[in-house]
C-alpha positions as CSV (number, residue, x, y, z in Angstrom):
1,X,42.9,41.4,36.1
2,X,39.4,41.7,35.3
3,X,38.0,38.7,37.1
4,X,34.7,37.3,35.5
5,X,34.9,33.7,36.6
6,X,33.0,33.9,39.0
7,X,30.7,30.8,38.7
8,X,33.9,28.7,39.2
9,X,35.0,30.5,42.2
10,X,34.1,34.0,43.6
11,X,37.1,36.5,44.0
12,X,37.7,38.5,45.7
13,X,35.9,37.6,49.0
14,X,34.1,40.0,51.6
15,X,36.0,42.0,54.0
16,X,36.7,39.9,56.8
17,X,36.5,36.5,55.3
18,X,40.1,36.1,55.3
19,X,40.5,37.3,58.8
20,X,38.0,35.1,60.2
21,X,40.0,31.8,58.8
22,X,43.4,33.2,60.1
23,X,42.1,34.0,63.4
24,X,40.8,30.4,63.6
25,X,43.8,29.1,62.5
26,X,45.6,31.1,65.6
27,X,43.2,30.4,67.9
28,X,40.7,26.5,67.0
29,X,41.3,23.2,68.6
30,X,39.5,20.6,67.2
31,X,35.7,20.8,66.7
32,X,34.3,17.7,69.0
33,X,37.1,16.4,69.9
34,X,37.7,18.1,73.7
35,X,36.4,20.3,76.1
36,X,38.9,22.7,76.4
37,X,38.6,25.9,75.2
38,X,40.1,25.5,72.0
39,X,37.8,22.9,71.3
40,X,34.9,24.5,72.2
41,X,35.4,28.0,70.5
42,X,35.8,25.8,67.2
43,X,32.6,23.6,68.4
44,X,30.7,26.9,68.4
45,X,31.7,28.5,65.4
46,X,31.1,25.6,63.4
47,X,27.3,25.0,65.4
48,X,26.9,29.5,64.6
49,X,27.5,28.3,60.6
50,X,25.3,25.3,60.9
51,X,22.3,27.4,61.9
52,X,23.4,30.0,59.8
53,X,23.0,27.9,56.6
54,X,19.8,26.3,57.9
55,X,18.2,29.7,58.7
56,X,19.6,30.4,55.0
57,X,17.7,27.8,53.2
58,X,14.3,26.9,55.4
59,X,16.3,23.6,56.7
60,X,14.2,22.9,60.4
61,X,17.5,22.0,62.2
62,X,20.7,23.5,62.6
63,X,22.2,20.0,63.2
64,X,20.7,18.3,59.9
65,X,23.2,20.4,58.3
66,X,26.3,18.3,57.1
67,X,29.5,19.7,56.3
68,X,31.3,18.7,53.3
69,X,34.6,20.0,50.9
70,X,32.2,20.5,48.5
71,X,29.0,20.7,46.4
72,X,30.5,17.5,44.8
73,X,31.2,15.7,47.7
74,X,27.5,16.9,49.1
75,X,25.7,14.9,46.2
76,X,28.4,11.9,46.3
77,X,26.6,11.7,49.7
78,X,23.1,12.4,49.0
79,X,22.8,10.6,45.5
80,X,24.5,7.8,46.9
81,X,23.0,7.5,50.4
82,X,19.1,7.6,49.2
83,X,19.4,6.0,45.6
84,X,19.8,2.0,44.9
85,X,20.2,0.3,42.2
86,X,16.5,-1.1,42.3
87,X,15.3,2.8,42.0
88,X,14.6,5.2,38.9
89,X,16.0,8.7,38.9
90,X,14.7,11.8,36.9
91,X,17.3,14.2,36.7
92,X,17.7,16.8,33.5
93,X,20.4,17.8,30.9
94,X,21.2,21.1,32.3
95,X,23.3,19.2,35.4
96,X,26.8,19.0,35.9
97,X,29.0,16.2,35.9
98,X,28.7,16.8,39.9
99,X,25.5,15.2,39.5
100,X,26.0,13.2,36.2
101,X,28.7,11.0,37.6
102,X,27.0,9.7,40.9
103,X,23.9,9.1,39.0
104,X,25.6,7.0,36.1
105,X,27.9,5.7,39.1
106,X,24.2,3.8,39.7
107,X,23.1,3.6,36.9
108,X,26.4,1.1,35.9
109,X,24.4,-0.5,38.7
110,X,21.2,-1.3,37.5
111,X,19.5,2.2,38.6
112,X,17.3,3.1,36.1
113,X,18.3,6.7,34.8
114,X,16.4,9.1,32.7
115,X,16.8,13.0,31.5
116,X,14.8,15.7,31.0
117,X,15.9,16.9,27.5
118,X,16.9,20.7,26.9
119,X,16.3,22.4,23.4
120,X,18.8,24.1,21.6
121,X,17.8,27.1,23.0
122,X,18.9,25.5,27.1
123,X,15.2,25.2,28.0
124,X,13.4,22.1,29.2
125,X,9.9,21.5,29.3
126,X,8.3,20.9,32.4
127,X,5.5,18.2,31.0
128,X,8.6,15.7,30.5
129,X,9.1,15.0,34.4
130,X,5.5,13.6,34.4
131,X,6.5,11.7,31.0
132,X,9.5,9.9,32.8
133,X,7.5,9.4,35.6
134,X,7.7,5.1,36.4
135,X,6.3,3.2,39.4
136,X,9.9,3.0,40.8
137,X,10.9,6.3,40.2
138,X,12.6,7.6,43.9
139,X,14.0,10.7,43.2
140,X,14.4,14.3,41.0
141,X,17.8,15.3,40.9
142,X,18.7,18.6,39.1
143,X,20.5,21.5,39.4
144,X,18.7,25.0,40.4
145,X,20.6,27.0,37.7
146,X,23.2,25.7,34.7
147,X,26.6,26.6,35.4
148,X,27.2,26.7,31.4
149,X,23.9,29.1,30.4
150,X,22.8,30.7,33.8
151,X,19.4,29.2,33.0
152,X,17.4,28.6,36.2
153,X,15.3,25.6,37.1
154,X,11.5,26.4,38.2
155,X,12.0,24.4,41.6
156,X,8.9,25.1,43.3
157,X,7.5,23.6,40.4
158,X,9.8,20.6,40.1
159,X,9.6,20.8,43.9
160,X,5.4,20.4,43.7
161,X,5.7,17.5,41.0
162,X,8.4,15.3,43.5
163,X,5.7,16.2,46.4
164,X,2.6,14.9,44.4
165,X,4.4,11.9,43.5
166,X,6.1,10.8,46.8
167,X,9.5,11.6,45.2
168,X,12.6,12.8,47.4
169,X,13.8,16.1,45.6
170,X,17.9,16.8,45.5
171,X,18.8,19.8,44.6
172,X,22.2,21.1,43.6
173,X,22.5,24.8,44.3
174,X,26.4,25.0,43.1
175,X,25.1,28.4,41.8
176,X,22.6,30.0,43.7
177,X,23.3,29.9,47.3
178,X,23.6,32.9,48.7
179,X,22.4,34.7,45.6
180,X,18.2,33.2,45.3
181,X,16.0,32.4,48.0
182,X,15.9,28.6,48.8
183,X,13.0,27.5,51.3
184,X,13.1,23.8,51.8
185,X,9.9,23.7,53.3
186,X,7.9,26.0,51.0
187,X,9.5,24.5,47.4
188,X,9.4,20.5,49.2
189,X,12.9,20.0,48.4
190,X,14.7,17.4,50.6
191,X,18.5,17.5,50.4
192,X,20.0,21.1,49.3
193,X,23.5,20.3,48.2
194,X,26.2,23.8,48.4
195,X,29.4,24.6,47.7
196,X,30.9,27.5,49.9
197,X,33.1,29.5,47.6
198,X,31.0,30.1,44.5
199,X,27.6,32.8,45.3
200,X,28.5,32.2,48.9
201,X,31.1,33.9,49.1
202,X,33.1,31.7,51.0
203,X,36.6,30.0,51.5
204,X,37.8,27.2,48.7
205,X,37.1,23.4,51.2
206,X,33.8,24.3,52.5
207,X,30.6,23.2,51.4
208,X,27.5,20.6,52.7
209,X,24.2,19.7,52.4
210,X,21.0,20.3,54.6
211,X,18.8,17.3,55.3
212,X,15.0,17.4,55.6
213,X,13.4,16.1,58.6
214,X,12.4,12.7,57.8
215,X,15.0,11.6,55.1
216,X,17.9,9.0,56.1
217,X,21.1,9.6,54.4
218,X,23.1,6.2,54.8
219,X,26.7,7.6,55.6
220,X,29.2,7.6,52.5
221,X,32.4,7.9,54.5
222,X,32.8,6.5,58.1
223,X,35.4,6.9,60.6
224,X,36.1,9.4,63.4
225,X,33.4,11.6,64.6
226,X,34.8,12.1,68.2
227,X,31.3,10.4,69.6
228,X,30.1,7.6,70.5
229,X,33.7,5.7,69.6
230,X,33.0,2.3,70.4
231,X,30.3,1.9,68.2
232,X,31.6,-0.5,65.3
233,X,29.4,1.6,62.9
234,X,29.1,5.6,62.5
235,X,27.0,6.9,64.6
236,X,23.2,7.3,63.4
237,X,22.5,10.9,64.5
238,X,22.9,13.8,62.3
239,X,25.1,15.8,61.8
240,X,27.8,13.3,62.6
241,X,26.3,10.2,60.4
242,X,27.8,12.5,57.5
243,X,30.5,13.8,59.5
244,X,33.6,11.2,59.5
245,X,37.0,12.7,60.2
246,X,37.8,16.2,61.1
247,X,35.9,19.2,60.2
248,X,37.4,22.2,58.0
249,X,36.9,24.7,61.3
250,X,38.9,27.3,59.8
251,X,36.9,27.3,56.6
252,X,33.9,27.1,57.9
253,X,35.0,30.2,60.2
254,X,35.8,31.9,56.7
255,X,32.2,30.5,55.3
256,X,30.4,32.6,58.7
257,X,31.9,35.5,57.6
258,X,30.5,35.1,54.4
259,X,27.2,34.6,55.5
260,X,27.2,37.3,57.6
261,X,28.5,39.6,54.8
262,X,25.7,38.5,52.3
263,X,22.9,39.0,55.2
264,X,24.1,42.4,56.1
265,X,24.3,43.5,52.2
266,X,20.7,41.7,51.6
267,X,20.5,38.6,49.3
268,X,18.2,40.8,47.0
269,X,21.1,43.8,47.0
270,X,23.5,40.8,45.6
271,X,21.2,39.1,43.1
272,X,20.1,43.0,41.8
273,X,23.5,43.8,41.3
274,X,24.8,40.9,39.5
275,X,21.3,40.6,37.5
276,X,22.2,44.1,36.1
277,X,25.9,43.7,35.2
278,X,25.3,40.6,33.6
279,X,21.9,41.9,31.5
280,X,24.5,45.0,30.5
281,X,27.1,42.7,29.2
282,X,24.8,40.3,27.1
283,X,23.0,43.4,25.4
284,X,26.3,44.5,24.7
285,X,27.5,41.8,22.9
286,X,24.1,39.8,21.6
287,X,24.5,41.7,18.3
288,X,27.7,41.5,17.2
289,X,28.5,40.4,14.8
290,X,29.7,36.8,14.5
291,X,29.0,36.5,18.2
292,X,26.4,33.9,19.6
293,X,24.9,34.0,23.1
294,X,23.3,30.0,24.6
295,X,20.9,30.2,26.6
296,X,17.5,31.9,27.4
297,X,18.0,35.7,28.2
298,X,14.4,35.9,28.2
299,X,13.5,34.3,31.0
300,X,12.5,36.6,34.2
301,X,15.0,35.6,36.6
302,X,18.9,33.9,35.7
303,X,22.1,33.3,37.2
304,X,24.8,35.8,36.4
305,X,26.5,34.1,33.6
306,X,26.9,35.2,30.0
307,X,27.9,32.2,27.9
308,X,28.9,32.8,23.8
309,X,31.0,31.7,21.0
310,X,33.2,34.1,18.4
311,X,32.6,32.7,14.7
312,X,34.2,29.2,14.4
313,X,37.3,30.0,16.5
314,X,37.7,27.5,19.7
315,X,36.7,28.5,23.0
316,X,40.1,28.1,24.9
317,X,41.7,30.3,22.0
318,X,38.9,33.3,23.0
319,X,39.6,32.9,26.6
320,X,43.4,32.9,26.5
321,X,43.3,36.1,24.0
322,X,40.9,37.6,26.5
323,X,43.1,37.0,29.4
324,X,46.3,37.6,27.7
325,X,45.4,40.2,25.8
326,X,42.8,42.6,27.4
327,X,43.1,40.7,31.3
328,X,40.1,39.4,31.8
329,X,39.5,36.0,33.7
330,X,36.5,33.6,31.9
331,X,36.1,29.9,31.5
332,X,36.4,28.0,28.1
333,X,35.6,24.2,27.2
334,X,33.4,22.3,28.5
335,X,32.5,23.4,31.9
336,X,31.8,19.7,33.0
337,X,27.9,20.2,31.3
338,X,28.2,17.5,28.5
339,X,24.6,17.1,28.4
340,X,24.0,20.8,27.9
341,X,26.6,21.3,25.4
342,X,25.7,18.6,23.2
343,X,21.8,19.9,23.2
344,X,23.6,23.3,22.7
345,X,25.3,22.0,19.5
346,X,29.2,23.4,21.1
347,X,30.6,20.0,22.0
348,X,33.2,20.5,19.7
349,X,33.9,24.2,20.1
350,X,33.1,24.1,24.0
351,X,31.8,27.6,25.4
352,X,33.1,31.1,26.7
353,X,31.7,31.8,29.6
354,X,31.3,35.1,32.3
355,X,30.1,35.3,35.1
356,X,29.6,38.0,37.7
357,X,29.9,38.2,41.5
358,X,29.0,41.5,43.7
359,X,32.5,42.8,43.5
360,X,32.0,43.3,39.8
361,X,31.7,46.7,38.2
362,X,29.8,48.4,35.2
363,X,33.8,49.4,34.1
364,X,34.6,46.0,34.4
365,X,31.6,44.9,32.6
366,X,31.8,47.4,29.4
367,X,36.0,46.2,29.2
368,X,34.8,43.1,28.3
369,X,32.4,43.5,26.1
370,X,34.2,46.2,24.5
371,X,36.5,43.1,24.1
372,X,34.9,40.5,22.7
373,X,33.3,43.2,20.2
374,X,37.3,43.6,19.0
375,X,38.2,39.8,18.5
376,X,34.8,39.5,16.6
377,X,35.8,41.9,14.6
378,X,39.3,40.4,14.1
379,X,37.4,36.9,13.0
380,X,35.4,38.5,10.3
């Protein structure tokens, strides 16, 4: 199997991912909840990842970094903890339904909610976050780069526009951690929201958000924390506010191993390569005939994903030919973007997409184009 679904999930992993998450399962108590040794050699694993990540993305504490399941469950937290229904959002069409969902969640509220539009072409234009600007306005929520297009988000510039303002800044990097530099401080972002096991690298479960100094997340989920147990409420300090139940130790063991994989190789050495696998697939196939490529390859810098359409025939149709036929893993449909694919005119026909991870080869690469260059030929 040629696997290029990568922006779902990232296979295969790093050496030594997989060991790291069985030797924790031999060996991890449970994080907080003891002081024997078991207990603590989980405690400081998952306290190693926590500074790990906040060394990762310019976050000033190791302990303002929460662990979640999930990108999904990380802005379920952050959308829902900071936003009321007395506020106005800004947010864009490029997000996914990760973000979409708690935001309409609010909106169903009374939150007032408002998008910056994308073009046909995927692009937005910056001047329309200071057009949707209202004296309530509390937050920008977007994504750094579209799952659907690979298009990336200027966020030092959205970043600057939430800090002139007084706006809080969310941002979901579902697709760039690991893979583009993220600096809190420098781009004024407040909440980073991850996922482990997309560009990190990391094991399936694992995922959280770092917290800038300053900003009070009111907890989503409350319940055991292993501290300060006869409070009636969860505890106000971070990380454990977040925190409520047991931690994934042995995936956040995997998620160190990650880390430690993608600072040893060098984030640039990961983004180069992808960059150039994906930029030799798109030229590859951008001129076929019959073929048509969303998004905007122009653009300096992008996430790994190639995203296209063959004539008229459906998306899932492509993707099951490609897989059954020639072996290659992508993702059809919809991609849970609806904003993006109605401005992208495929609501109907949904999307192919491919998408690249540092384990991915130039063979690999030509396969599939050479691929979709024979099922555009078989629909002329």
């Amino acid at each position: 199997m040629i696997y290029l679904d990568n922006a779902a999930t990232t296979r295969p992993k790093p050496p030594g991912v997989a060991e790291a998450v069985a030797a924790a399962m031999n060996a991890y108590g449970n994080c907080g909840r003891g002081v024997h040794d078991d207990a603590l050699s989980a405690a400081r694993t998952v306290y190693g990842v926590r500074q790990k990540l906040a060394d990762l993305f310019g976050c000033s504490r190791a302990d303002h970094v929460a662990f979640t399941q999930n990108s999904t469950q990380a802005l379920n937290i952050a959308i829902s903890g900071l936003l009321t229904p007395g506020d106005h959002a800004i947010s864009t069409d490029l997000e996914h339904n990760s973000v979409l969902r708690p935001l309409y969640r609010l909106r169903d509220q009374g939150m007032a909610l408002d998008f910056v539009p994308a073009a046909r072409t995927g692009r937005i234009d910056y001047d329309d976050f200071e057009r949707l600007l209202r004296p309530n306005t509390r937050a920008v929520v977007c994504t750094h780069a579209s799952n659907l297009t690979g298009d990336m988000v200027d966020i030092q510039r959205v970043g600057e526009f939430a800090r002139r303002h007084g706006l809080l800044f969310i941002l979901d990097a579902s697709q760039t951690a690991g893979v583009f530099p993220i600096d809190m401080a420098r781009q004024h972002i407040d909440v980073v929201c991850f996922t482990g096991h997309k560009s990190l690298l990391g094991p399936q479960g694992t995922g959280g958000l770092c917290v800038g100094e300053g900003v009070d997340i009111r907890p989503f989920a409350v319940g055991g924390t292993g501290v300060q147990s006869y409070l009636e409420t969860q505890p106000p300090e971070y990380p454990t506010r977040l925190e409520a139940g047991t931690l994934n130790s042995h995936g956040i063991a995997g998620l160190g191993a990650a880390l430690d994989f993608i600072q040893q190789t060098g984030m640039d050495a990961v983004r180069a390569h992808e960059t150039v696998l994906a930029r030799r697939f798109y030229e590859a196939v951008c001129d076929v005939p019959g073929v048509t490529v969303y998004g905007d390859h122009t653009a300096p810098e992008r996430a790994p994903v190639v995203t296209l359409n063959i004539a008229d025939l459906d998306s899932s149709e492509v993707s099951d030919e490609l897989a059954e036929r020639f072996g290659i893993a992508t993702r059809p449909g919809a991609h849970c973007a609806p904003r993006l694919h109605r401005a992208l005119g495929t609501e109907e026909q949904g999307a192919v997409r491919f998408s690249w991870s540092y384990f991915n080869t130039a063979a690999e690469t030509d396969a599939a184009a050479d691929a979709v260059r024979v099922l555009a030929a078989e629909a002329r």
